[in-house]
N, CA, C and O atoms as CSV, one atom per row, in Angstrom:
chain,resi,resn,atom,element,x,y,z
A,1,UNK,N,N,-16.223,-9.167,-2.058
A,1,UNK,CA,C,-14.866,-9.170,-2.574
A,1,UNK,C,C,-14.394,-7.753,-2.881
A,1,UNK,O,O,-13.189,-7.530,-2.757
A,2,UNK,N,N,-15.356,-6.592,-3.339
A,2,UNK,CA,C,-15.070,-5.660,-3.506
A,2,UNK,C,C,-14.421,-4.518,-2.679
A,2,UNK,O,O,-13.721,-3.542,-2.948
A,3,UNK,N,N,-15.058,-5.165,-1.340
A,3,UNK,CA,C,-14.863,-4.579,-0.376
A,3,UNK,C,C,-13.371,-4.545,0.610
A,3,UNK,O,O,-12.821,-3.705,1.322
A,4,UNK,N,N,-13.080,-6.029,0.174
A,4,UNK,CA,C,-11.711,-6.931,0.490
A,4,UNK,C,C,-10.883,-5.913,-0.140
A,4,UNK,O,O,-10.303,-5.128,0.611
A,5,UNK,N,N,-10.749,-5.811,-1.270
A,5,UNK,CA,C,-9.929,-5.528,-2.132
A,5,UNK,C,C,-9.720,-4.015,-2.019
A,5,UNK,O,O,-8.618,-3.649,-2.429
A,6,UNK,N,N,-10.724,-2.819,-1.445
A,6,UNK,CA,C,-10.784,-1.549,-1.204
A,6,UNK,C,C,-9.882,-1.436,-0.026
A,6,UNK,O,O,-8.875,-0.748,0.139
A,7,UNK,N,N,-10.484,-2.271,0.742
A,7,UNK,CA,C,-10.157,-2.202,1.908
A,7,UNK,C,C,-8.084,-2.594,2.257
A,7,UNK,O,O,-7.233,-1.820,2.696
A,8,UNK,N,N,-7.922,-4.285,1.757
A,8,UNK,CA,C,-6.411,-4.218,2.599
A,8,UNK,C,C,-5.696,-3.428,1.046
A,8,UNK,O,O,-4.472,-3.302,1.037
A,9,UNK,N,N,-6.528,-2.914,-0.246
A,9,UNK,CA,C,-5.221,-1.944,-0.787
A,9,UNK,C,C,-5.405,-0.831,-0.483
A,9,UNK,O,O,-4.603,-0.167,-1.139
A,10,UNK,N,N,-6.062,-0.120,0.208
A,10,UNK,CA,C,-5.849,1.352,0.854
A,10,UNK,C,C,-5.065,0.887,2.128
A,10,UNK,O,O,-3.984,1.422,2.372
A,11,UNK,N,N,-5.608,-0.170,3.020
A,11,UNK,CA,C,-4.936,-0.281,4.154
A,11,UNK,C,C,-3.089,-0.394,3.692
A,11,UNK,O,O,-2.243,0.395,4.113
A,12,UNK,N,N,-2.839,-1.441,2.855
A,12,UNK,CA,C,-1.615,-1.491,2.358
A,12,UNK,C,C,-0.663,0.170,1.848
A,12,UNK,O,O,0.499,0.571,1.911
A,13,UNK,N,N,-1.947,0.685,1.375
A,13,UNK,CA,C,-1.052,1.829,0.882
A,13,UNK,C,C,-0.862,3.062,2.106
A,13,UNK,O,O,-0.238,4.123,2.087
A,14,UNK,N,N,-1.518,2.544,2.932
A,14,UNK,CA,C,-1.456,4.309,3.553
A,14,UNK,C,C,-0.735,3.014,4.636
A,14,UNK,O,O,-1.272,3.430,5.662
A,15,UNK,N,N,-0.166,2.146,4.976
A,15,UNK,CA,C,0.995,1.558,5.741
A,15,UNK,C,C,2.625,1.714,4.802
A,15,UNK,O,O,3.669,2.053,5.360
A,16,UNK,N,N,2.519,1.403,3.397
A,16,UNK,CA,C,3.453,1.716,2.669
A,16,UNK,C,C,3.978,2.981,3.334
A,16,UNK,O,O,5.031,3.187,3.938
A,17,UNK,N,N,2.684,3.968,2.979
A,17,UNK,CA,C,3.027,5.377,3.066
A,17,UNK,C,C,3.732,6.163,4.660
A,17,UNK,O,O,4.503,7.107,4.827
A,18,UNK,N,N,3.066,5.292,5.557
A,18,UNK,CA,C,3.779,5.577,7.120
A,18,UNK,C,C,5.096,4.810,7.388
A,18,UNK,O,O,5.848,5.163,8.297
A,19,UNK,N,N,5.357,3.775,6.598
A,19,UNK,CA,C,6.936,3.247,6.671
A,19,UNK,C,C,7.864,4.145,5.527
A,19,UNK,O,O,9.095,4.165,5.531
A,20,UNK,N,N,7.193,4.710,4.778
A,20,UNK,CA,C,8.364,5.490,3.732
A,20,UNK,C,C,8.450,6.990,4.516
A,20,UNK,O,O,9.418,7.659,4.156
A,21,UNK,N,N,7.663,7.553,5.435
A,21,UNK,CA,C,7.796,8.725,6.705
A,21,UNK,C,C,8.564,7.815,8.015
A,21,UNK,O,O,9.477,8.382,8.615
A,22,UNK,N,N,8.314,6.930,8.274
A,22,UNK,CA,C,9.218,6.466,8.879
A,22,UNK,C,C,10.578,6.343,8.537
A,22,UNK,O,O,11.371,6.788,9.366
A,23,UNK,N,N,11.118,5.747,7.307
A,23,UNK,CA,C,12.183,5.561,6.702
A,23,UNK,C,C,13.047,7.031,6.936
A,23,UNK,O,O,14.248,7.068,7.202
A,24,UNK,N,N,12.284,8.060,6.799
A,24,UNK,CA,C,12.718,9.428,6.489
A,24,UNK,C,C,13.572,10.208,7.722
A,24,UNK,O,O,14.534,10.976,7.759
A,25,UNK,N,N,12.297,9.308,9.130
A,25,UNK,CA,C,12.445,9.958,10.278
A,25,UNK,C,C,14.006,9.094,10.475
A,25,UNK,O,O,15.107,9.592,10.240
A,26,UNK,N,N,13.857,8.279,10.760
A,26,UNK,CA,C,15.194,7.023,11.087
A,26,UNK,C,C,15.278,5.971,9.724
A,26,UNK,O,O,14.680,4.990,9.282
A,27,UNK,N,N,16.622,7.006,9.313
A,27,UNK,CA,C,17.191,6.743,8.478
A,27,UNK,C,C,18.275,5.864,8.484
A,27,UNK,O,O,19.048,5.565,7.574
A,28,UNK,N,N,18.207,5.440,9.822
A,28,UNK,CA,C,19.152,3.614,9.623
A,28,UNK,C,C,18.213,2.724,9.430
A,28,UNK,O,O,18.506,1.912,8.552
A,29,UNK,N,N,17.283,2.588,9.882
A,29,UNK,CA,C,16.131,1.469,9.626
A,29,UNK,C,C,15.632,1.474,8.153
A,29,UNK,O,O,14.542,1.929,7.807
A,30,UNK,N,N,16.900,0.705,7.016
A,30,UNK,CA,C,16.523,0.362,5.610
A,30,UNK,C,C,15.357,-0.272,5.356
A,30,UNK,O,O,14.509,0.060,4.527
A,31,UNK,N,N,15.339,-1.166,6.070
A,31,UNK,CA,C,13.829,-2.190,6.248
A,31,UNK,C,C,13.175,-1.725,6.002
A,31,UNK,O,O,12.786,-2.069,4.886
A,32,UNK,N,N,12.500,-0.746,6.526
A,32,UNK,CA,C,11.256,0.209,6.948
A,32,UNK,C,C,11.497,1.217,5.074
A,32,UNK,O,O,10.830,2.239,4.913
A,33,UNK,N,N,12.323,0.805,4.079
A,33,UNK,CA,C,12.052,1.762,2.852
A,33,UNK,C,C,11.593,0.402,1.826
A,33,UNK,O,O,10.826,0.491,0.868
A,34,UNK,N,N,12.201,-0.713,2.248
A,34,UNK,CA,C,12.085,-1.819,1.558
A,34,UNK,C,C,10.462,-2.186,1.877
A,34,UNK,O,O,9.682,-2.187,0.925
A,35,UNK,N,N,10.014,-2.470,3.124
A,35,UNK,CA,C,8.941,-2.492,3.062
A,35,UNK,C,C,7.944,-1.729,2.787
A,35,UNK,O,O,6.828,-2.088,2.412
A,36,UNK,N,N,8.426,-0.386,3.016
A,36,UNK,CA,C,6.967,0.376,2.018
A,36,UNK,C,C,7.179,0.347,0.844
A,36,UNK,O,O,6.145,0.708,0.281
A,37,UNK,N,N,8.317,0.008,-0.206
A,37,UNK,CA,C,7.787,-0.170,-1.943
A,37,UNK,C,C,6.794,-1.040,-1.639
A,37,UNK,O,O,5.626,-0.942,-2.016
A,38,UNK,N,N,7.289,-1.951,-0.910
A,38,UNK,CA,C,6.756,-3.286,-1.261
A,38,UNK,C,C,4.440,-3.266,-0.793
A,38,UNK,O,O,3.346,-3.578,-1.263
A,39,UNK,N,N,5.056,-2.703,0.306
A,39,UNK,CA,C,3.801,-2.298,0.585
A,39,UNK,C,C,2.781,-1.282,-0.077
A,39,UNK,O,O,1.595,-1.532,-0.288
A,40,UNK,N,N,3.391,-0.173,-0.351
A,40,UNK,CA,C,3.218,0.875,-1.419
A,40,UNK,C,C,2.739,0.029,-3.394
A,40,UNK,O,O,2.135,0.725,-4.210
A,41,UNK,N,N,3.084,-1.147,-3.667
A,41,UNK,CA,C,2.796,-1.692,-4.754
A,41,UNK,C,C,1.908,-2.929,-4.409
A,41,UNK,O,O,0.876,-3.166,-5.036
A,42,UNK,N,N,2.312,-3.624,-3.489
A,42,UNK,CA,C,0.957,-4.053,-3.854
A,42,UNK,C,C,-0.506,-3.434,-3.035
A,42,UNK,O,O,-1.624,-3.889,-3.277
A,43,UNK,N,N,-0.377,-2.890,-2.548
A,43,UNK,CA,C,-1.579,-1.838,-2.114
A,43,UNK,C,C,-2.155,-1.392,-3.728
A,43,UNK,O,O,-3.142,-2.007,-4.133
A,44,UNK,N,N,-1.593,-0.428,-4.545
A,44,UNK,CA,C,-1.521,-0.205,-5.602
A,44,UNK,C,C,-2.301,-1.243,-6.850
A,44,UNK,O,O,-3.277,-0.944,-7.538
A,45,UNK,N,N,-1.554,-2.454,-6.862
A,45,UNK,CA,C,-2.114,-3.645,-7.120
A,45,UNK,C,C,-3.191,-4.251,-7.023
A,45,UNK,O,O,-3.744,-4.814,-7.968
A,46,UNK,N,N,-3.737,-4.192,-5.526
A,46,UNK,CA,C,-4.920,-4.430,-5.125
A,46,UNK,C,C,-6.065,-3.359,-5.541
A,46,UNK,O,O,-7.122,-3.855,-5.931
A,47,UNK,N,N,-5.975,-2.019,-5.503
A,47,UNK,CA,C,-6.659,-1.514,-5.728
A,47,UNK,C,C,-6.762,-1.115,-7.666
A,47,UNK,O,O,-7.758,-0.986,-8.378
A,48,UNK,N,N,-6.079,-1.070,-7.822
A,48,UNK,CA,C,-6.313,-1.285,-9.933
A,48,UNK,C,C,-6.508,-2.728,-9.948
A,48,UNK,O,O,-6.511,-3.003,-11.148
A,49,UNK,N,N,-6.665,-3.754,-9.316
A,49,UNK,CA,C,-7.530,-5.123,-8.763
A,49,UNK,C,C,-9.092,-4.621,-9.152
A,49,UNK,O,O,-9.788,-4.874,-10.136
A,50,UNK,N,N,-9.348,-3.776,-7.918
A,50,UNK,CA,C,-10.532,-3.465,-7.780
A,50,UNK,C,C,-10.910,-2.559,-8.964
A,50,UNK,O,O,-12.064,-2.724,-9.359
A,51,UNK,N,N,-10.362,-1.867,-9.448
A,51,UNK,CA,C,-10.987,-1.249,-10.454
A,51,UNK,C,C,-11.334,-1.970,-11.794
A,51,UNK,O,O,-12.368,-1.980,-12.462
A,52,UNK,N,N,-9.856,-2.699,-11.998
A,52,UNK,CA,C,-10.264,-3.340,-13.136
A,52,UNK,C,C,-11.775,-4.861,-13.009
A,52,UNK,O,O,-12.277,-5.576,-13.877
A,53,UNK,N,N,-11.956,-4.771,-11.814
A,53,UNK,CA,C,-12.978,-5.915,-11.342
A,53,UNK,C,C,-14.258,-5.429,-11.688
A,53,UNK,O,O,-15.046,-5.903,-12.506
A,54,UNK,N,N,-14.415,-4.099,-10.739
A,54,UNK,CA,C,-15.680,-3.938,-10.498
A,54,UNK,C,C,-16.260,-2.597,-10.933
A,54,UNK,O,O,-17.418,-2.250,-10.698
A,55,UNK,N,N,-14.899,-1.511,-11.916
A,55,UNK,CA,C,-15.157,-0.308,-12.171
A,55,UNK,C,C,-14.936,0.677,-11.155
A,55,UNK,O,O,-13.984,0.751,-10.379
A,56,UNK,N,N,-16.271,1.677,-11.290
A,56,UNK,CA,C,-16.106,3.217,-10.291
A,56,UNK,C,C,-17.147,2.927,-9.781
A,56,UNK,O,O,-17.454,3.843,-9.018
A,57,UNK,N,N,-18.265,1.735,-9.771
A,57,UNK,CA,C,-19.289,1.569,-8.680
A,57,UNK,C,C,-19.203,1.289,-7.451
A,57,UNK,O,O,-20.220,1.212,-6.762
């Protein structure tokens, strides 16, 4: 489970993070800012998930 949880909230966050550089590049595509908060938090989520679960081990 620990691993789950490392895994799709980094994956989540560093996708957040390429749709909010996307957003930047093409700046008509709103979508693409809406979905990286969204992606950008719960990535975030998941991983203070993992911390508060299992610590810094």
């Amino acid at each position: 489970m620990r691993d789950r949880l490392t895994y799709f909230g980094g994956g989540g966050l560093m996708l957040g993070l390429l749709c909010l550089v996307g957003s930047r590049v093409w700046p008509l595509a709103g979508w693409m800012l809406i979905a990286a908060e969204i992606l950008i938090v719960v990535g975030m989520l998941l991983l203070l998930a993992r911390l508060w679960k299992h610590g810094l081990n």
